[in-house]
BAMAR-941045 format. One record per residue: residue number from 1; residue in one letter; chain; x, y, z of N, C-alpha, C, O in turn. Coordinates in steps of 0.02 Angstrom, whole numbers, plus 50000, padded with zeros to 5 digits. Example, Ala and Ser with C-alpha at 12.3 -4.5 7.8 and 13.67 -1.06 7.14 Angstrom:
+-----+--------+--------+-------+-------+-------+-------+-------+-------+-------+-------+-------+-------+-------+-------+
| num | residu | chaine |    nu |    nv |    nw |   cau |   cav |   caw |    cu |    cv |    cw |    ou |    ov |    ow |
+-----+--------+--------+-------+-------+-------+-------+-------+-------+-------+-------+-------+-------+-------+-------+
|   1 |      A |      A | 50660 | 49716 | 50390 | 50615 | 49775 | 50390 | 50660 | 49835 | 50390 | 50712 | 49834 | 50423 |
|   2 |      S |      A | 50642 | 49888 | 50354 | 50684 | 49947 | 50357 | 50645 | 50002 | 50394 | 50670 | 50057 | 50402 |
+-----+--------+--------+-------+-------+-------+-------+-------+-------+-------+-------+-------+-------+-------+-------+
! end
This chain:
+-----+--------+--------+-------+-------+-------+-------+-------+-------+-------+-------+-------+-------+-------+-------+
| num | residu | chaine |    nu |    nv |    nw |   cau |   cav |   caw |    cu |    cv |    cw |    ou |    ov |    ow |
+-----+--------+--------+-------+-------+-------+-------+-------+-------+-------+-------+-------+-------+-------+-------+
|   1 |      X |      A | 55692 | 53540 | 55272 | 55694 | 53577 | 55209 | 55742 | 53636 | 55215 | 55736 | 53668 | 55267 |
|   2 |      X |      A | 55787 | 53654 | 55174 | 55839 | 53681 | 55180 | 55786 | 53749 | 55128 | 55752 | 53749 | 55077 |
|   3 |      X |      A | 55811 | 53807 | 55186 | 55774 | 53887 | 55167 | 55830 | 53915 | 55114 | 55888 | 53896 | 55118 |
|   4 |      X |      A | 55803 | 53967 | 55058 | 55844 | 54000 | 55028 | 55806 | 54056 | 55014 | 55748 | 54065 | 55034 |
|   5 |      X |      A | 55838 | 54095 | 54980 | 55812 | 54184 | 54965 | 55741 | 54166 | 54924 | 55682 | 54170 | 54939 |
|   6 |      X |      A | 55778 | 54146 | 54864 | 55723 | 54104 | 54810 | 55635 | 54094 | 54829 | 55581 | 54119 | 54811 |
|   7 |      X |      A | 55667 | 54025 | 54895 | 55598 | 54035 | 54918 | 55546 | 54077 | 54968 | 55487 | 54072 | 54987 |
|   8 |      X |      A | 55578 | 54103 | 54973 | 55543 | 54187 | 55009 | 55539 | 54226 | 54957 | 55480 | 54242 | 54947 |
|   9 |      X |      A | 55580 | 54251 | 54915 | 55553 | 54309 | 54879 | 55498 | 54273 | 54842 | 55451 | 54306 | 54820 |
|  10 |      X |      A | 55500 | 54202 | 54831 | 55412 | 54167 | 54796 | 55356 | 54191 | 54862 | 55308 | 54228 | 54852 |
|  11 |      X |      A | 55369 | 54169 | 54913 | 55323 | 54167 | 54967 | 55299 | 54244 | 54957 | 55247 | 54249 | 54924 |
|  12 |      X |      A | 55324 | 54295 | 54977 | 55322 | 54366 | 54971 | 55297 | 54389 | 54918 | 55276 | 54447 | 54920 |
|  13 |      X |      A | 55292 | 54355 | 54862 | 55267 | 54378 | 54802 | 55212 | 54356 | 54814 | 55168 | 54399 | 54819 |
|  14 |      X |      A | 55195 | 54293 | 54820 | 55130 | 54244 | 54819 | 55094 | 54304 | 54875 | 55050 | 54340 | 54851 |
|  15 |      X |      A | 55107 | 54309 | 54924 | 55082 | 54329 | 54982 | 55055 | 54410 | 54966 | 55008 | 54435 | 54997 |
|  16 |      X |      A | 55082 | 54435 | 54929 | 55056 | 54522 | 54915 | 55028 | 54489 | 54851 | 54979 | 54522 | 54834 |
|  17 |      X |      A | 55037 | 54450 | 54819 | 54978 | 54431 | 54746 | 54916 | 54443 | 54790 | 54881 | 54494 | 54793 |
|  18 |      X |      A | 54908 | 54363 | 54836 | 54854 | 54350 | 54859 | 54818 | 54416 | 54904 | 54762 | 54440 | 54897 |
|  19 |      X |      A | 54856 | 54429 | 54936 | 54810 | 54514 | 54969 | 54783 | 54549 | 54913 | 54723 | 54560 | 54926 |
|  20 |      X |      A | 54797 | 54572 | 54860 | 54794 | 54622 | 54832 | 54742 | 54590 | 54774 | 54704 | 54624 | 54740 |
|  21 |      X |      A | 54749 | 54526 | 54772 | 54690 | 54499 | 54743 | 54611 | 54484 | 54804 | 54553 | 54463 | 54796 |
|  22 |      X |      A | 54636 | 54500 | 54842 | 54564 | 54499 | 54902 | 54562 | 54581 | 54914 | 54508 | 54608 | 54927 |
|  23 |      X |      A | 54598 | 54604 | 54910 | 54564 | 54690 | 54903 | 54529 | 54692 | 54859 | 54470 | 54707 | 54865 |
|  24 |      X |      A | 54557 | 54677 | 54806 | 54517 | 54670 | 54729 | 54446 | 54653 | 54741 | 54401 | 54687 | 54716 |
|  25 |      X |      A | 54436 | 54613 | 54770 | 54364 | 54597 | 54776 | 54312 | 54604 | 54820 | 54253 | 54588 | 54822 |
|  26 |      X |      A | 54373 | 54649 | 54875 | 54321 | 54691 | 54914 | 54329 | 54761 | 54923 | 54329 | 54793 | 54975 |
|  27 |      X |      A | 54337 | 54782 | 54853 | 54339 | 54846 | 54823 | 54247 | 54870 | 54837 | 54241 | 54927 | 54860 |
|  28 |      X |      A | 54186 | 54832 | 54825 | 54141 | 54868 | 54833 | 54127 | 54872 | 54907 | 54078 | 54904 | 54926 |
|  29 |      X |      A | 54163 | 54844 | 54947 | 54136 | 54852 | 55027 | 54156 | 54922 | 55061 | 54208 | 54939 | 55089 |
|  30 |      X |      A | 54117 | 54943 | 55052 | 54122 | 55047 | 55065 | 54178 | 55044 | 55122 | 54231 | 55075 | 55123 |
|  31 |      X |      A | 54147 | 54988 | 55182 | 54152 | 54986 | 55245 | 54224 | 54969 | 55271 | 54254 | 54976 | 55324 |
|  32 |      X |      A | 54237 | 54945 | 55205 | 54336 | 54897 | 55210 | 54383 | 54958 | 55165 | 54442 | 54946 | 55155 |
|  33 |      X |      A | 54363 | 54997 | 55149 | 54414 | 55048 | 55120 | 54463 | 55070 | 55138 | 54495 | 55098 | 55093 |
|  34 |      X |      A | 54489 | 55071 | 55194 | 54552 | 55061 | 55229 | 54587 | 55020 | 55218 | 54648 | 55028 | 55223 |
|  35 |      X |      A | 54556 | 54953 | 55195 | 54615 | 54902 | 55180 | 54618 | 54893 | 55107 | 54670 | 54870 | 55082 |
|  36 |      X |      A | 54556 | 54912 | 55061 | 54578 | 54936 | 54995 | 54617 | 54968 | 54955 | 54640 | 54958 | 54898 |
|  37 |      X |      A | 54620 | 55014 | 55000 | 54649 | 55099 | 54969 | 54727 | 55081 | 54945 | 54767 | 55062 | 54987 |
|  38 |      X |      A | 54745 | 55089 | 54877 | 54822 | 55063 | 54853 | 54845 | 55125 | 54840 | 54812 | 55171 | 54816 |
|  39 |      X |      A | 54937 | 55127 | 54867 | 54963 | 55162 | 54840 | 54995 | 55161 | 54800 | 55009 | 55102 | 54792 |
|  40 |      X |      A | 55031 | 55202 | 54751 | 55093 | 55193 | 54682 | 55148 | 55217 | 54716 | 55147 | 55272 | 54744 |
|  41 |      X |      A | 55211 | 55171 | 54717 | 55268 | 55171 | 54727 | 55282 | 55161 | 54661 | 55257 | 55122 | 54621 |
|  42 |      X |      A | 55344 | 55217 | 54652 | 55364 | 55221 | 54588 | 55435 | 55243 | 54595 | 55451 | 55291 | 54630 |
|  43 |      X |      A | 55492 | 55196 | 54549 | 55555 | 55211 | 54554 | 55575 | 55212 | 54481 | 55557 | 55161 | 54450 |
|  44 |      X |      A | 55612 | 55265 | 54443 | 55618 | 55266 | 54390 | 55687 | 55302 | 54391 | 55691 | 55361 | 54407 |
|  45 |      X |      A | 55756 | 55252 | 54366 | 55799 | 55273 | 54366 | 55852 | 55272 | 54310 | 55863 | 55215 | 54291 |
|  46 |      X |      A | 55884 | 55314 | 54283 | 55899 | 55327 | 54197 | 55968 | 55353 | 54197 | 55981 | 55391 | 54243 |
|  47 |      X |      A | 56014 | 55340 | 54157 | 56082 | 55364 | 54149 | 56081 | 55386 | 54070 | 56038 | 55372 | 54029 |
|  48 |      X |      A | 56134 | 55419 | 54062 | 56142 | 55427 | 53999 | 56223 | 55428 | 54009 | 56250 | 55465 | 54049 |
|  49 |      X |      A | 56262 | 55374 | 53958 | 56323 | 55400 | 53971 | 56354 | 55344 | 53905 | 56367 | 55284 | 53898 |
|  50 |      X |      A | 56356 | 55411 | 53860 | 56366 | 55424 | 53781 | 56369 | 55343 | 53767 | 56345 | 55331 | 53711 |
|  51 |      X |      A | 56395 | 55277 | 53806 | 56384 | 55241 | 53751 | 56321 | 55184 | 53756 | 56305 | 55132 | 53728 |
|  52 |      X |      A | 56294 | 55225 | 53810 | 56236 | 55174 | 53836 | 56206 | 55219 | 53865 | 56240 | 55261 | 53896 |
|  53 |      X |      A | 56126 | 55224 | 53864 | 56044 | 55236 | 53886 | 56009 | 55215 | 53917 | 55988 | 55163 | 53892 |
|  54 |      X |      A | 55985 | 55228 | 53968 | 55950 | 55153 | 54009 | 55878 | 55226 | 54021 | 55892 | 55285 | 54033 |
|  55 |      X |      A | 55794 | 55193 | 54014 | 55782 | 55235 | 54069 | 55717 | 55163 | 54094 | 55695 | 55121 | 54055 |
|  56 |      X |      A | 55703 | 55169 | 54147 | 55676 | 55104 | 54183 | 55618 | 55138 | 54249 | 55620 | 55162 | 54306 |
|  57 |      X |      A | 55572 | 55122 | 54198 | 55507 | 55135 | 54260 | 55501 | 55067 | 54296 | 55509 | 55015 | 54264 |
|  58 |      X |      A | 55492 | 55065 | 54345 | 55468 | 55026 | 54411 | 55408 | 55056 | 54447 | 55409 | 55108 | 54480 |
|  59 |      X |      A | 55346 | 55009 | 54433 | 55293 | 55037 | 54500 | 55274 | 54977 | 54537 | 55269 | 54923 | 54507 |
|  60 |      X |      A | 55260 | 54981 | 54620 | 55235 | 54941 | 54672 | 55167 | 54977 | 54676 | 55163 | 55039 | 54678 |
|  61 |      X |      A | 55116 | 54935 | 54677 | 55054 | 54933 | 54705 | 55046 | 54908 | 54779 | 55037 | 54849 | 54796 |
|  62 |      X |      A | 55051 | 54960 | 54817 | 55039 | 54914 | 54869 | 54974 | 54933 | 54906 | 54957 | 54991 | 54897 |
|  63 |      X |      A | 54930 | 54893 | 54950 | 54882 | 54911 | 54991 | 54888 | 54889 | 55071 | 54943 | 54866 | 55085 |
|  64 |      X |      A | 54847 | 54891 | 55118 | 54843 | 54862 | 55173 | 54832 | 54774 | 55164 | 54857 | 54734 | 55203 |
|  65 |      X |      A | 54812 | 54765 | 55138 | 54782 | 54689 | 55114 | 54861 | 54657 | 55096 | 54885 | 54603 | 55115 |
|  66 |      X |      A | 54889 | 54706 | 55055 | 54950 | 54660 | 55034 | 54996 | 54662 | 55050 | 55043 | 54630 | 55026 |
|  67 |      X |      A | 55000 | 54704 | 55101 | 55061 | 54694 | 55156 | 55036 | 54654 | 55218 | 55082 | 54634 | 55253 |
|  68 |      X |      A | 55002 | 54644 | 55230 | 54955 | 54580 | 55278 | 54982 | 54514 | 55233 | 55010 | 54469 | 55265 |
|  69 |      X |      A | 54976 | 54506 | 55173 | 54992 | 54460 | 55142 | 55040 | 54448 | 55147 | 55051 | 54390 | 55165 |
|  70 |      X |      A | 55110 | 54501 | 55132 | 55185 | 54501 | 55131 | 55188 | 54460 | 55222 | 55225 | 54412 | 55235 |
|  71 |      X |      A | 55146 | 54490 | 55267 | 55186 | 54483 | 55317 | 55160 | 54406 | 55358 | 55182 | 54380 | 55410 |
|  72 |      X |      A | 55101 | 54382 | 55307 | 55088 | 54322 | 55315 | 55129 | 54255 | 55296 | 55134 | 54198 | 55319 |
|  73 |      X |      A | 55162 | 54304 | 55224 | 55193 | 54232 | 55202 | 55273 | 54234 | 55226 | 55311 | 54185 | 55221 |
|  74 |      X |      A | 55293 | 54304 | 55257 | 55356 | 54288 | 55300 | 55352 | 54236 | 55339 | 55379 | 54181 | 55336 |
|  75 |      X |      A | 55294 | 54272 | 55396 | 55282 | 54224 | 55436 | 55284 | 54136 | 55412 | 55319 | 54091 | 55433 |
|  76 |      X |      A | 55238 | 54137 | 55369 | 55227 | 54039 | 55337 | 55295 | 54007 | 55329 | 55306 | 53949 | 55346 |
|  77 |      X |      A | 55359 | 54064 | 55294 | 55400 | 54042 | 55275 | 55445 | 54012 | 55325 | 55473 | 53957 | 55324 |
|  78 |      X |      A | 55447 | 54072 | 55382 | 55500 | 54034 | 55449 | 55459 | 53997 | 55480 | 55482 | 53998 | 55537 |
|  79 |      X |      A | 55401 | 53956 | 55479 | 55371 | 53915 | 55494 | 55388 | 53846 | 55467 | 55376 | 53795 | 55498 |
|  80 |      X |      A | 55423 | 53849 | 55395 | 55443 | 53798 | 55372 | 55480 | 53747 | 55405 | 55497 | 53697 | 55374 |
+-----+--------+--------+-------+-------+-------+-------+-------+-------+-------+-------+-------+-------+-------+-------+
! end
């Protein structure tokens, strides 16, 4: 199977979905809050230049869970 960007940035996506959907649900486990706890990454970058406006919020959610995920589905991917 011939690798491309494509299918990693799917894998990488899939892979912090899936973490961040298992934090999600062990949001009531007092005891796992370390791997719950999400932060806001936020990039918001804006020009103004008279004949065009741009302004563009970007936020990452990320947690411990979903970078376990990210670094699971690297891994899966060069496994291919």
């Amino acid at each position: 199977m011939k690798k491309n960007a494509g299918v990693l940035i799917l894998f990488i996506l899939l892979g912090w979905l899936t973490g961040t959907w298992i934090a999600k649900l062990l949001l009531p486990v007092k005891a796992l809050s370390f791997l719950t706890t999400s932060k806001m990454l936020e990039w918001s970058p804006e020009a103004n230049l008279d004949i065009i406006h741009y302004d563009i919020n970007i936020e990452f959610k990320l947690c411990l869970l979903g970078l376990i995920g990210i670094i699971t589905a690297v891994w899966l991917y060069r496994r291919l």
